[in-house]
KEGUSE-554576 format. One record per residue (C-alpha): residue in three letters; x, y, z. Coordinates in steps of 0.05 Angstrom, whole numbers. Each point is the difference from the previous one (the first is absolute). Layout:
// residues N
(ALA (X Y Z))
...
END
This chain:
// residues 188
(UNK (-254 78 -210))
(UNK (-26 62 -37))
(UNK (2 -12 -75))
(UNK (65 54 -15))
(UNK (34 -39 52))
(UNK (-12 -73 -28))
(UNK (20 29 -77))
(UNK (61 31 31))
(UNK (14 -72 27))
(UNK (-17 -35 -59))
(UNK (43 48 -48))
(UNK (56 -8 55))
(UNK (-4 -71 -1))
(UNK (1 -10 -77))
(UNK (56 42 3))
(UNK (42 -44 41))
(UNK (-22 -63 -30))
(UNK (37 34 -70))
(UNK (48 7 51))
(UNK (5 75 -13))
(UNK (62 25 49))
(UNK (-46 74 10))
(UNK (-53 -39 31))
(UNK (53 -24 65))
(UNK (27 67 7))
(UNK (-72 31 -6))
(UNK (-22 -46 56))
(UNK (68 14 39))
(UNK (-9 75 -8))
(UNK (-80 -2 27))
(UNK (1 -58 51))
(UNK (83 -17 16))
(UNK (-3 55 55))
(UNK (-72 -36 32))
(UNK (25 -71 -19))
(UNK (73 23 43))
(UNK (-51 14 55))
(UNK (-40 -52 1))
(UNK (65 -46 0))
(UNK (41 39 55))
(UNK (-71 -2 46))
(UNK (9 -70 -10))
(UNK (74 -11 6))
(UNK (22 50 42))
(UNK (71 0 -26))
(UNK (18 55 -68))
(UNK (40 -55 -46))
(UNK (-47 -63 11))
(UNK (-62 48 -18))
(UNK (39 27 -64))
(UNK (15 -72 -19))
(UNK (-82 -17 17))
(UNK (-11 47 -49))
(UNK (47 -10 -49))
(UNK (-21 -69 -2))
(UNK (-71 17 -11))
(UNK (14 40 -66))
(UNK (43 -55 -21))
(UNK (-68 -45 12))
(UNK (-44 38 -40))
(UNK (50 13 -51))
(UNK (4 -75 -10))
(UNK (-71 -17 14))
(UNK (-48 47 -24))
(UNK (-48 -46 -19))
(UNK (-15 -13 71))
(UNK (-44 74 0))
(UNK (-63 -17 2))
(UNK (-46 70 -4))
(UNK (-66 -31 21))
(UNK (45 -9 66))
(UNK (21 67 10))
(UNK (48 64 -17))
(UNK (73 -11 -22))
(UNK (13 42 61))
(UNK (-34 -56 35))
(UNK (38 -50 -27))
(UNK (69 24 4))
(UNK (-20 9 73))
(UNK (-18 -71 6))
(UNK (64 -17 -28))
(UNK (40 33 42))
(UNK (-41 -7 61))
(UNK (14 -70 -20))
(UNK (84 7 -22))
(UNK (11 34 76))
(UNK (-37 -58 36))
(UNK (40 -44 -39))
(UNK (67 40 26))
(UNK (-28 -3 65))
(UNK (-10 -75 8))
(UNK (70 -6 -31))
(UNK (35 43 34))
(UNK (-3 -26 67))
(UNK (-45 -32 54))
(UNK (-4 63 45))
(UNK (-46 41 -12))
(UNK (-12 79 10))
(UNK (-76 12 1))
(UNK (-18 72 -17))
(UNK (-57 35 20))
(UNK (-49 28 -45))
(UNK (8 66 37))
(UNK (72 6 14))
(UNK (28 -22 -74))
(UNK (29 62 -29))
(UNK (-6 20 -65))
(UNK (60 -10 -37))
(UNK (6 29 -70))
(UNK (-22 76 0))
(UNK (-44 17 -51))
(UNK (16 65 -46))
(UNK (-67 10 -27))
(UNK (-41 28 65))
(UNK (-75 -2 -22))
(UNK (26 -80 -16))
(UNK (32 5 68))
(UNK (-73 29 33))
(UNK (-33 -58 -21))
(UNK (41 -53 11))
(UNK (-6 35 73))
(UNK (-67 -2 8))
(UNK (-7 -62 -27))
(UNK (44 -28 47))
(UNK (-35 32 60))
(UNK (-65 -28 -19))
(UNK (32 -61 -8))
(UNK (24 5 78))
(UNK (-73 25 12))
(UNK (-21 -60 -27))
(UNK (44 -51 40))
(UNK (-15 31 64))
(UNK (-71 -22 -15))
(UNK (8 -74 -12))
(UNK (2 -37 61))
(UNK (66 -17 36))
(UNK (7 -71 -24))
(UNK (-17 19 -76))
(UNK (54 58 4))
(UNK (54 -36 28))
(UNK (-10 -69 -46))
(UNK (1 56 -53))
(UNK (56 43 21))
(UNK (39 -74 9))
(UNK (-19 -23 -81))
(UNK (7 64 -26))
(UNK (61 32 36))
(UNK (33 -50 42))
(UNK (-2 -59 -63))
(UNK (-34 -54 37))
(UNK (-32 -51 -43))
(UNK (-69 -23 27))
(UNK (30 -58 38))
(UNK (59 39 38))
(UNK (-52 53 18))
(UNK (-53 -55 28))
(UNK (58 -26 41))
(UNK (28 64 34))
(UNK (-65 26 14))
(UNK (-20 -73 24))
(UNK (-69 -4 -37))
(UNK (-19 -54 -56))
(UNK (19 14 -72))
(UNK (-80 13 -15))
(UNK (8 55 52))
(UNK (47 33 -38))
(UNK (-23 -8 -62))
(UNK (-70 25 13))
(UNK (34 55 46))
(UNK (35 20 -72))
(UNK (-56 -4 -40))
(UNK (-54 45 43))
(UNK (59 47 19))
(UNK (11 8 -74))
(UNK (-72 11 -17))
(UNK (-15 50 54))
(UNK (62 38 -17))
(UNK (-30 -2 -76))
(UNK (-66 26 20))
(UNK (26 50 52))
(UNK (53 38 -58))
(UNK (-57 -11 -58))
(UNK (-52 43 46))
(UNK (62 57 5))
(UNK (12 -3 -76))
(UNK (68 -36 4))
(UNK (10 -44 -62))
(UNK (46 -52 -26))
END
């Protein structure tokens, strides 16, 4: 994390831990469209993403000790959060699930600024670039964690492979996908 970034972080993090009500709706105005998004990808249903979300400001609101900026960005870590809040949703909501495709997942929130729009854009397509590289059986235990909310153990089952399988199947996926975006300049 470039050093403006991490003092960004830090200053928004001290702000929330004085619990300083500007610092929630700063981080709702820059990531709540993104974080909506990332939820709805997820979710695939408008309410249980805006109560994903919803949920994750109410975590770091409560919690902001749990930042940790040797870790990453705040935009990281509300990410995380409600990466985590939607799988949570998802679990509870039922036992069927709806897996979505990495390619077919529209986007759901439109974004007002365009260059912001651009570059979320390209990011994304070198993010498809990038799946289309790993090998089948990295992508899809990937696609199945990430989008479908399979823990380790439900994914090692379905795709009928020990739970080593998957979890080394995560963890090289992961790398390679780190290594392809770092060589095109895409950044956390």
């Amino acid at each position: 994390m470039s050093g403006e970034l991490k003092d960004e972080s830090v200053d928004m993090a001290a702000r929330l831990e004085r619990k300083d009500a500007t610092a929630v709706e700063a981080l709702y105005d820059r990531y709540g469209r993104l974080a909506f998004a990332l939820a709805f990808r997820i979710l695939n249903d408008r309410n249980a993403a805006e109560e994903a979300v919803q949920d994750a400001f109410l975590d770091l609101w409560r919690n902001p000790r749990s930042f940790d900026a040797s870790r990453g960005s705040i935009r990281n870590w509300l990410l995380a959060i409600v990466h985590n809040r939607a799988i949570d949703r998802l679990r509870g909501a039922s036992k069927r699930r709806l897996e979505t495709q990495l390619d077919s997942a529209q986007r759901a929130a439109d974004l007002p600024d365009a260059w912001e729009a651009v570059s979320l854009d390209l990011e994304r397509a070198q993010i498809r670039e990038g799946f289309q590289h790993l090998p089948e059986a990295q992508r899809r235990t990937l696609e199945l964690a990430y989008f479908g909310g399979y823990s380790h153990t439900e994914i090692a089952r379905q795709m009928n492979v020990p739970l080593g399988t998957v979890k080394g199947r995560m963890r090289i996926g992961l790398e390679k996908m780190r290594s392809f975006l770092q060589a095109r300049g895409v950044t956390a």
